[in-house]
VEXLUMFI-267013 format. One line per 8 residues: number of its first residue (from 1); for each residue z, y, x negated of N, C-alpha, C, O. Coordinates in Angstrom, 1 decimal, always signed. Layout:
<nodes>
NUM> Z,Y,X,Z,Y,X,Z,Y,X,Z,Y,X | ...
</nodes>
This chain:
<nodes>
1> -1.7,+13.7,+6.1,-0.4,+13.0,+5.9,+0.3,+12.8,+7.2,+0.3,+13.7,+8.0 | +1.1,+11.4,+7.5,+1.7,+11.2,+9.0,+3.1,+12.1,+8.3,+3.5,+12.6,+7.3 | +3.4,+12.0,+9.8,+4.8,+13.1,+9.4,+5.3,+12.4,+11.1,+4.7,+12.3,+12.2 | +6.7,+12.0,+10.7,+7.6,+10.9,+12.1,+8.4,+12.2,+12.2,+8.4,+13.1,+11.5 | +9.1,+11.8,+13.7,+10.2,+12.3,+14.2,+10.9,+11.3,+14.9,+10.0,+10.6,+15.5 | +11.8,+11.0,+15.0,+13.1,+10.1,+16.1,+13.5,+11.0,+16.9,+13.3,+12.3,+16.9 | +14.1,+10.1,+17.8,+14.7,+10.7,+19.0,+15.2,+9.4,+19.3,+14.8,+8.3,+18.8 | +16.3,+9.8,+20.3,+16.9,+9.3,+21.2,+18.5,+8.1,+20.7,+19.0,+7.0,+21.0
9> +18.7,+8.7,+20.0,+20.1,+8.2,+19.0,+21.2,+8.7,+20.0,+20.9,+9.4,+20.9 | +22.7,+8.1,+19.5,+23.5,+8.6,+20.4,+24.9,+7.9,+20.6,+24.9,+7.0,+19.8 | +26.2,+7.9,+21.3,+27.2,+7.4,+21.8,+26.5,+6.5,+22.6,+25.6,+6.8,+23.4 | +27.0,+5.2,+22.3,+27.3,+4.0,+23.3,+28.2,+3.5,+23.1,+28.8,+3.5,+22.1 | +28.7,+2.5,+24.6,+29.9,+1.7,+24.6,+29.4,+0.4,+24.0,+28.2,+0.5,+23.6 | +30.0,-0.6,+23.8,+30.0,-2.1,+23.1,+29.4,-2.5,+24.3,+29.8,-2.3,+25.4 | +28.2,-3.3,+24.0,+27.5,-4.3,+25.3,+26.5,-3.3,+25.8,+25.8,-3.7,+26.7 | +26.3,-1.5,+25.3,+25.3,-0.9,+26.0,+24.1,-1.1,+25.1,+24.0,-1.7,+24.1
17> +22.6,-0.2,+26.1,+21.5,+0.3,+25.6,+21.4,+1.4,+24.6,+22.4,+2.0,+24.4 | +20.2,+1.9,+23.9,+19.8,+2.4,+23.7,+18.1,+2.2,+23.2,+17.5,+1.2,+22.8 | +17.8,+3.6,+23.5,+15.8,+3.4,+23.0,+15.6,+4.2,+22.3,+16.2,+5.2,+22.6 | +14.9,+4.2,+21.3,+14.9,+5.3,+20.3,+13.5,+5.1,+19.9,+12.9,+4.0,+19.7 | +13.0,+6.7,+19.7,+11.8,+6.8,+19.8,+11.1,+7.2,+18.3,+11.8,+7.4,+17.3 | +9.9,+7.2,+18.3,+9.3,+7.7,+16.8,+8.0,+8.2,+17.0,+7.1,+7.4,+16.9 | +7.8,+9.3,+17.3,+6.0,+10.0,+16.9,+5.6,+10.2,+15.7,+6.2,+10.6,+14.7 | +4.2,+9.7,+16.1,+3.6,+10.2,+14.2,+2.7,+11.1,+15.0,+2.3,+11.0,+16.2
25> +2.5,+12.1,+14.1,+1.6,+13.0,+13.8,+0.7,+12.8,+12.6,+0.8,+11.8,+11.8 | -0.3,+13.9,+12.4,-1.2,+13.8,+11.8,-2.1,+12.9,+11.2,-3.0,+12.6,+12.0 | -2.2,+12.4,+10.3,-2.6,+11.3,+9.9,-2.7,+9.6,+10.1,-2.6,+8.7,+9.3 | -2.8,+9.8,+11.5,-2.1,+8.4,+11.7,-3.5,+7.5,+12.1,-3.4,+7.0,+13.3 | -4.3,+7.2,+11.6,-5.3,+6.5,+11.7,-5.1,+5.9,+10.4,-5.5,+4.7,+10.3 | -4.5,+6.4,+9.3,-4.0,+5.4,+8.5,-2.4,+4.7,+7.9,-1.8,+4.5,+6.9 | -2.2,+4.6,+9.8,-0.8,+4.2,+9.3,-0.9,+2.3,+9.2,-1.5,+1.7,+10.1 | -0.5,+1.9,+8.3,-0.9,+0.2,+8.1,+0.3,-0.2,+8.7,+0.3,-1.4,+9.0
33> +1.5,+0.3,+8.9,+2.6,-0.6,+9.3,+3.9,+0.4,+9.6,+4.3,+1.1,+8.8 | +4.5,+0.3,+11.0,+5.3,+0.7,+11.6,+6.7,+0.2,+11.5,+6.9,-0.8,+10.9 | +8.0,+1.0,+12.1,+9.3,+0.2,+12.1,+10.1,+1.2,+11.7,+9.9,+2.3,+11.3 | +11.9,+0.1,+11.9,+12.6,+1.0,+11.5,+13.6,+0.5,+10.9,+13.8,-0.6,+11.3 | +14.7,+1.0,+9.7,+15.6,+1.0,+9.2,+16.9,+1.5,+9.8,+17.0,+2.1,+10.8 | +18.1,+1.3,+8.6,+19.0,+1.7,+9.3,+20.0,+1.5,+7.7,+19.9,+0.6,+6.8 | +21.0,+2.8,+7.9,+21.7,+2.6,+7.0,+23.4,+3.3,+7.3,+23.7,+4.3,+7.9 | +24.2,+2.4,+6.8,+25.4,+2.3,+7.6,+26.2,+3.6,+6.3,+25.9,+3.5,+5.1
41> +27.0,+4.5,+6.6,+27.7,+4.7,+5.7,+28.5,+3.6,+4.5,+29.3,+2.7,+4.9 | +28.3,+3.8,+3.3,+28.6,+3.0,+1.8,+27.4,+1.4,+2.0,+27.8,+0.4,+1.5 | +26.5,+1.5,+2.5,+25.8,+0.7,+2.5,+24.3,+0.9,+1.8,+24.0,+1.9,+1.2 | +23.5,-0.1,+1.9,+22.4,+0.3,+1.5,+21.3,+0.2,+2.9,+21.4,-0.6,+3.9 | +20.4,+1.1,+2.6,+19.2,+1.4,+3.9,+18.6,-0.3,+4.0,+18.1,-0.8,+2.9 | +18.6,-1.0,+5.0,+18.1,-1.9,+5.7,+17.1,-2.0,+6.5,+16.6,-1.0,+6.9 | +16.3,-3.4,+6.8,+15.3,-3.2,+7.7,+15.6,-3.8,+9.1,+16.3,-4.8,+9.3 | +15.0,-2.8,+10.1,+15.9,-3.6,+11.2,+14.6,-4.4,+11.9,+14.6,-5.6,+12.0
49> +13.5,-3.6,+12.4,+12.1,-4.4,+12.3,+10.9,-3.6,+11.9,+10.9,-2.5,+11.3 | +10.2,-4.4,+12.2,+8.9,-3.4,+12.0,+7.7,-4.6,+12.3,+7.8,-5.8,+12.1 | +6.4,-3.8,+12.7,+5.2,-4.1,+13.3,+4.0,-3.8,+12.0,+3.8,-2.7,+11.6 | +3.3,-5.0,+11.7,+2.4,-5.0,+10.4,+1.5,-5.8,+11.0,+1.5,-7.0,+11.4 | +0.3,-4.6,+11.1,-1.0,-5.9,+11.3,-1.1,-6.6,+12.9,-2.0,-7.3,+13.2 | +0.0,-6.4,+13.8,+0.1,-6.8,+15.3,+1.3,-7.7,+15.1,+1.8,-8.3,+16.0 | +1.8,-7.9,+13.7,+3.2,-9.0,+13.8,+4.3,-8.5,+13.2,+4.6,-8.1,+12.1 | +5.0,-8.4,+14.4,+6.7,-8.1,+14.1,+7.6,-8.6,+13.6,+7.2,-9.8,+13.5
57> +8.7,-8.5,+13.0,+9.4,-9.2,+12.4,+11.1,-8.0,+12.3,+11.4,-6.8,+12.3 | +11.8,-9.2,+12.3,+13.6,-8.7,+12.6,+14.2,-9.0,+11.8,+14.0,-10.0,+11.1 | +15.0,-7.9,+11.6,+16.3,-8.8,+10.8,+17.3,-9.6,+11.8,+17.4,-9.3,+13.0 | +18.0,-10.8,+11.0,+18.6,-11.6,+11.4,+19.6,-10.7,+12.8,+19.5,-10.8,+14.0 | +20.4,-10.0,+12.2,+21.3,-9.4,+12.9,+20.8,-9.0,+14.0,+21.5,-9.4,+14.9 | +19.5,-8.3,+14.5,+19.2,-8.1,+15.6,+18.3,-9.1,+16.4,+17.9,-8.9,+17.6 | +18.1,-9.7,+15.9,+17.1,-10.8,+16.7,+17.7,-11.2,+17.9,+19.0,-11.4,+17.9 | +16.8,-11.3,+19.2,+17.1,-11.2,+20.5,+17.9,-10.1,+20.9,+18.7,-10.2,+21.8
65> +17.8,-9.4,+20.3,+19.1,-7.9,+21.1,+18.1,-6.8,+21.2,+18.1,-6.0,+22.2 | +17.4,-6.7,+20.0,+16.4,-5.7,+19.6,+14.6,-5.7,+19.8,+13.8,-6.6,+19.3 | +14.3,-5.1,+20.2,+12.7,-4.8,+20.5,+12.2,-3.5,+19.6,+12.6,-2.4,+19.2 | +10.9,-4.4,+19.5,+10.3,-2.7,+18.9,+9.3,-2.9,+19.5,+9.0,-3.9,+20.1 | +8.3,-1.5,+19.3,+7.1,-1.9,+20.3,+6.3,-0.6,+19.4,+6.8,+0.4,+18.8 | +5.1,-0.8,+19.6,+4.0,+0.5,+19.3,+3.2,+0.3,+20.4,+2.8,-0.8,+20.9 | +3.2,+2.2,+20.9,+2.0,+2.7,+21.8,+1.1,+3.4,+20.8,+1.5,+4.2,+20.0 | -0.2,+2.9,+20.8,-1.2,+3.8,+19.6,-2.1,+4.4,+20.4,-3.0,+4.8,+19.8
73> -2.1,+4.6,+21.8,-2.5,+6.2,+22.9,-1.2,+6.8,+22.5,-1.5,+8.0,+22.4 | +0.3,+6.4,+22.2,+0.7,+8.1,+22.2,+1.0,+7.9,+20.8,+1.3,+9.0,+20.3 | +1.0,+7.1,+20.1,+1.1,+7.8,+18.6,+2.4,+7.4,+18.4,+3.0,+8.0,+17.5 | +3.1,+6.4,+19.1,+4.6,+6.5,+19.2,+5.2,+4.9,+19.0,+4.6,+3.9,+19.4 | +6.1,+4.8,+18.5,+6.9,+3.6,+18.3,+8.1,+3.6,+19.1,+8.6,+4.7,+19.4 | +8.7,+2.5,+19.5,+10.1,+2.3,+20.2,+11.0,+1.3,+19.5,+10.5,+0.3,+19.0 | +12.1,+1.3,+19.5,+12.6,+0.1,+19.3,+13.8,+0.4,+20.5,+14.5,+1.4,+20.7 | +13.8,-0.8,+21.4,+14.9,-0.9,+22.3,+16.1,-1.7,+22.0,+15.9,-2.8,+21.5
81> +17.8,-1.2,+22.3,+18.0,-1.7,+21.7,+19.1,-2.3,+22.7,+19.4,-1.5,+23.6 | +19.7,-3.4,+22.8,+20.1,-3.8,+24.2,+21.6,-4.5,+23.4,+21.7,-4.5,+22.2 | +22.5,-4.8,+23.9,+23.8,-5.5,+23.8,+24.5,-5.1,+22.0,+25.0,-5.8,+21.1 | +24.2,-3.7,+22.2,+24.8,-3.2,+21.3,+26.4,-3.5,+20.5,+27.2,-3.9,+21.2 | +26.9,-3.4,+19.1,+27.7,-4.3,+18.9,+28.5,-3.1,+18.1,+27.7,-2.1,+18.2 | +29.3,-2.9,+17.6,+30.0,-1.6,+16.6,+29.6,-1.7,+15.6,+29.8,-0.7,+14.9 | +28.7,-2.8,+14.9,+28.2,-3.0,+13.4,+27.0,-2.6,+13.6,+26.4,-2.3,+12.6 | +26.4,-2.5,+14.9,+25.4,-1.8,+14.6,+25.1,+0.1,+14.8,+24.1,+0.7,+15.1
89> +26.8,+0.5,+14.3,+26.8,+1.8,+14.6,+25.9,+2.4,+12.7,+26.4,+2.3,+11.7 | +25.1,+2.8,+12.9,+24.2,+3.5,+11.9,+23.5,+4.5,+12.0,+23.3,+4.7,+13.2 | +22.8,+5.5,+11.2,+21.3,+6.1,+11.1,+20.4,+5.3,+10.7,+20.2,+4.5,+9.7 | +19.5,+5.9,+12.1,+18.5,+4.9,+12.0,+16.9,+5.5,+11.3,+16.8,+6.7,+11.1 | +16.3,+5.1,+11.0,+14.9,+5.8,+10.4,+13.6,+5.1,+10.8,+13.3,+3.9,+10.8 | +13.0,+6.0,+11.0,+11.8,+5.7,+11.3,+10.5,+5.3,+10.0,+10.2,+6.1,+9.2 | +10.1,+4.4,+10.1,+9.2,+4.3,+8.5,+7.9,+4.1,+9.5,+7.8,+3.8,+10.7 | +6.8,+4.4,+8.1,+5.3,+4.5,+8.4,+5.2,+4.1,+6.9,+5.9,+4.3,+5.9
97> +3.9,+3.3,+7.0,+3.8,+3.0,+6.0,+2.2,+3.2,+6.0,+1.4,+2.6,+6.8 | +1.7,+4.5,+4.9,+0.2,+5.4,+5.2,-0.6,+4.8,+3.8,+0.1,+4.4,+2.9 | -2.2,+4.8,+3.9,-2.7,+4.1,+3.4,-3.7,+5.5,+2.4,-4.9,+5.5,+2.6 | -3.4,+6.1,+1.8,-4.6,+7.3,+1.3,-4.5,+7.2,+0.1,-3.8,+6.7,-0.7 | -5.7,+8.1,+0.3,-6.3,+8.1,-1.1,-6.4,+6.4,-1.7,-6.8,+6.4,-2.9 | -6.1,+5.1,-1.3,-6.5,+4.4,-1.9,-5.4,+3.7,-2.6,-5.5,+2.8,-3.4 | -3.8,+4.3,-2.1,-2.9,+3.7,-2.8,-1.8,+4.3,-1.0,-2.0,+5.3,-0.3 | -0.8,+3.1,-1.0,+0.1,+3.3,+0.0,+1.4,+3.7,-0.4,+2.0,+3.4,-1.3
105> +1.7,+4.7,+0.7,+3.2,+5.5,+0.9,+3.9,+5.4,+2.0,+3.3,+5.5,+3.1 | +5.4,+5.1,+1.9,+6.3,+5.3,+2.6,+6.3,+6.5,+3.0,+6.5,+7.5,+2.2 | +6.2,+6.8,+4.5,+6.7,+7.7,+5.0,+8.1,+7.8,+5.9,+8.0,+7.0,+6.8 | +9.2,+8.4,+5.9,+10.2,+8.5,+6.7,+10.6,+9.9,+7.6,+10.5,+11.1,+7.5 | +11.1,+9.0,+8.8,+11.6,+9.9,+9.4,+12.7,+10.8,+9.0,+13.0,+10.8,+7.8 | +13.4,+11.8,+10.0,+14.2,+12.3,+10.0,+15.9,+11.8,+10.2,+17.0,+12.4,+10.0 | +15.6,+11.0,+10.5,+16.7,+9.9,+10.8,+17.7,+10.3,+12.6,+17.6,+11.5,+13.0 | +18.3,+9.7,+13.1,+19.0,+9.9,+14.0,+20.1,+8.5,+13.9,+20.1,+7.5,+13.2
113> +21.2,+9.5,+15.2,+22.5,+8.6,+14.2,+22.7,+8.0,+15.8,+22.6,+8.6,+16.8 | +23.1,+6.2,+15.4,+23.7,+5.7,+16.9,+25.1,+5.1,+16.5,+25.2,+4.4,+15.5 | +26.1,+5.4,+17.2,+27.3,+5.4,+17.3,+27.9,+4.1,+18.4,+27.9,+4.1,+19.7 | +28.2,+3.6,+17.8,+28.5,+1.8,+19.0,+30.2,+2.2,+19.2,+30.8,+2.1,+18.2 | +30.8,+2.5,+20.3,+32.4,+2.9,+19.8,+32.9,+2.7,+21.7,+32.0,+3.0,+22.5 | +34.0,+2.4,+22.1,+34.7,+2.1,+23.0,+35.5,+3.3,+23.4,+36.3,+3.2,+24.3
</nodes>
């Protein structure tokens, strides 16, 4: 079974960076698709991108601000996140999406929280 962790969540000013990270462990030869969400308090959990098959895809809101990327030597996903805005102050989550036994499961992170504030 994969099992994620995040990192790298945090205080930023309006117009900063952040990079936030995601390891899978264990089972990750059958991870079919990477990425991450994000859920705002009184909102519902969203997709911000994710990597399926070598093709990426964004939501509207972050397109050109936001990167994601998979290293599969470390097991690791990134999403970079650049000209940060206060709407995108959320918890973010890490998804894997595992292929066993013959039927596919969501796996999620632990979540980490980014904070957009002046």
């Amino acid at each position: 079974q994969v099992h994620l962790v995040e990192s790298g969540g945090g205080l930023v000013q309006p117009g900063g960076s952040l990079r936030l990270s995601c390891a899978a462990s264990g089972s990750i030869f059958s991870i079919n698709a990477m990425g991450w969400y994000r859920q705002a308090p009184g909102k519902e959990r969203e997709l911000v991108a994710i990597i399926t098959g070598g093709i990426t895809t964004y939501a509207d809101s972050v397109k050109g601000r936001f990167s994601i990327a998979r290293d599969n030597a470390k097991n690791t996903a990134y999403l970079q996140m650049n000209s940060l805005k206060p709407e995108d102050t959320a918890a973010y989550y890490c998804y894997a999406k595992e292929l066993r036994s013959g039927r596919y499961f969501n796996i999620w992170g632990q979540g980490t929280q980014v904070t957009v504030s002046s």
